[in-house]
N, C-alpha and C positions, 0 to 999 in steps of 0.2 A: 493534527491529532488533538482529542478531546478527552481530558480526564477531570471529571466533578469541577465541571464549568469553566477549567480552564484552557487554553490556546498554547500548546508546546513548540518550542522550535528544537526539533532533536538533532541529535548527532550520533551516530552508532559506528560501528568500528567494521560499517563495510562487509562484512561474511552474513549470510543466511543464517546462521548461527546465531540467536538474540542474547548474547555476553556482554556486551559492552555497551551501552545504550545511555545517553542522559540528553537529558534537554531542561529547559528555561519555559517559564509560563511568564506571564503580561503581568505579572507582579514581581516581576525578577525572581521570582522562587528557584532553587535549581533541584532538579531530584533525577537520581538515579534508580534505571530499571532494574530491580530482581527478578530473574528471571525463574527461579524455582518457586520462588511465592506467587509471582506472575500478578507484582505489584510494584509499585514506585515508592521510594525511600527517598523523602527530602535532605538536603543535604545543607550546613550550613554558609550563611553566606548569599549575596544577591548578584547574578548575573544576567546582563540581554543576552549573552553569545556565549555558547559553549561548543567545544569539537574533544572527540575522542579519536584517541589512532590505534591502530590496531595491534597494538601492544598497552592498551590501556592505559596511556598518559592521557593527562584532560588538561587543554587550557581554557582559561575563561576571559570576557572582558565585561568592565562593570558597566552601568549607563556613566561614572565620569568618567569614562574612556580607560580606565587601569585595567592592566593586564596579569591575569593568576594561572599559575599552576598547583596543579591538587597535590598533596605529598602523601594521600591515604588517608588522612584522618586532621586536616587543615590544608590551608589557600597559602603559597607563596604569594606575593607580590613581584611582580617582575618588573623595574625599571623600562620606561616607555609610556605610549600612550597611542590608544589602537579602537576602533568600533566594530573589528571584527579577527577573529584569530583560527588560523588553523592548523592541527598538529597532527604529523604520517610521517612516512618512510623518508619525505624528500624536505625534512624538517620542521618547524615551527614559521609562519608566516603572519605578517599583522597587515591589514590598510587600516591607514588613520582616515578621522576626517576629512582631507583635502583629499585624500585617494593616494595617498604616498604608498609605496609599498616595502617592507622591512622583512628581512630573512633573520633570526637569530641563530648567529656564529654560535656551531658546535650539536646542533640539533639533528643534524643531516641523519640518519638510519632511524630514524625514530628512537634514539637513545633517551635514555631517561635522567635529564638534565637539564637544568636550567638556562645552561647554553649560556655565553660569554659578553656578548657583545650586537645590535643593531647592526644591518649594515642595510643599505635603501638600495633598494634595486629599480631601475629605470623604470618607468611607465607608469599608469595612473589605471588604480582600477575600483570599485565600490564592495568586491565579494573576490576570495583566494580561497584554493582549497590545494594542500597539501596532500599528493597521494604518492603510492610506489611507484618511483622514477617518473613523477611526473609532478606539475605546478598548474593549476590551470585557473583562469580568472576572467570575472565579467566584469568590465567599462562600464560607465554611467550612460552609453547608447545601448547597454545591454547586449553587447556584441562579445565575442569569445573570445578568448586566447590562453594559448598555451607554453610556458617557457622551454626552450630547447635549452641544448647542451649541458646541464645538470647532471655533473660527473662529482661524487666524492672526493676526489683524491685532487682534481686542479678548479675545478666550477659547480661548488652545491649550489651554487645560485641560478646556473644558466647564464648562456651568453648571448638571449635576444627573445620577445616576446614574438610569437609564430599567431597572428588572426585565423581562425578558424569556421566555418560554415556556421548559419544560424545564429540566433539570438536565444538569451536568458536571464531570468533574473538573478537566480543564486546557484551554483554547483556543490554539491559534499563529496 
């Protein structure tokens, strides 16, 4: 996407419906779309990486790897440290640098919370995207996968990453 010379990496909250929309340009700027003015309202604050879920929470991650959530009108800071974050139905997800991957305890319905606690979930991946009753993520072979068994009530986390057909670079 291209808005007065800049390069956007969006994140929109998934319905045909254009509600919930933000992205980051190549200057970490972060702005959010209004859709009645059918304009972008910058937003304060510098982000590479921002995701929306479909209940309008936003997290973000900075270039030094810090991790935010939006509270309306300021940036928490969330303890950790992540180059990429995603936030839906099946929680809040970070990979760090090394490709570690981290589920934040208490996040699971897309609740609006800052959630408790890291907790590292097996396997190694470069890009996670958090969606309804599902986790799905690209390797640094660019190959797929998706976590199984992600139940609320005994495993928001899933209990084993499932490879999948094809190849990708990044999933929303």
């Amino acid at each position: 996407m291209e808005s007065h010379g800049h390069r956007f990496q969006v994140a929109s909250d998934r319905y045909l419906l254009v509600t919930k929309v933000w992205g980051v340009n190549s200057a970490d700027n972060i702005y959010k779309y209004l859709p009645s003015a059918r304009t972008w309202q910058q937003l304060p604050g510098a982000l590479v990486n921002v995701d929306v879920s479909d209940a309008g929470h936003v997290w973000g991650v900075n270039r030094g790897g810090n991790i935010y959530r939006w509270l309306g009108n300021t940036w928490q800071q969330i303890p950790g440290g992540a180059t990429q974050v995603s936030v839906g139905e099946s929680g809040v997800w970070v990979v760090n640098s090394a490709g570690n991957i981290y589920y934040r305890v208490g996040t699971y319905g897309d609740a609006d919370t800052a959630g408790s606690d890291w907790v590292q979930v097996p396997g190694g991946l470069k890009w996670v995207s958090s969606g309804r009753y599902i986790v799905v993520g690209v390797n640094s072979a660019d190959n797929i996968y998706y976590r199984e068994g992600i139940r609320l009530s005994a495993t928001p986390t899933g209990t084993h990453w499932f490879k999948s057909a094809g190849t990708q670079v990044r999933l929303t």
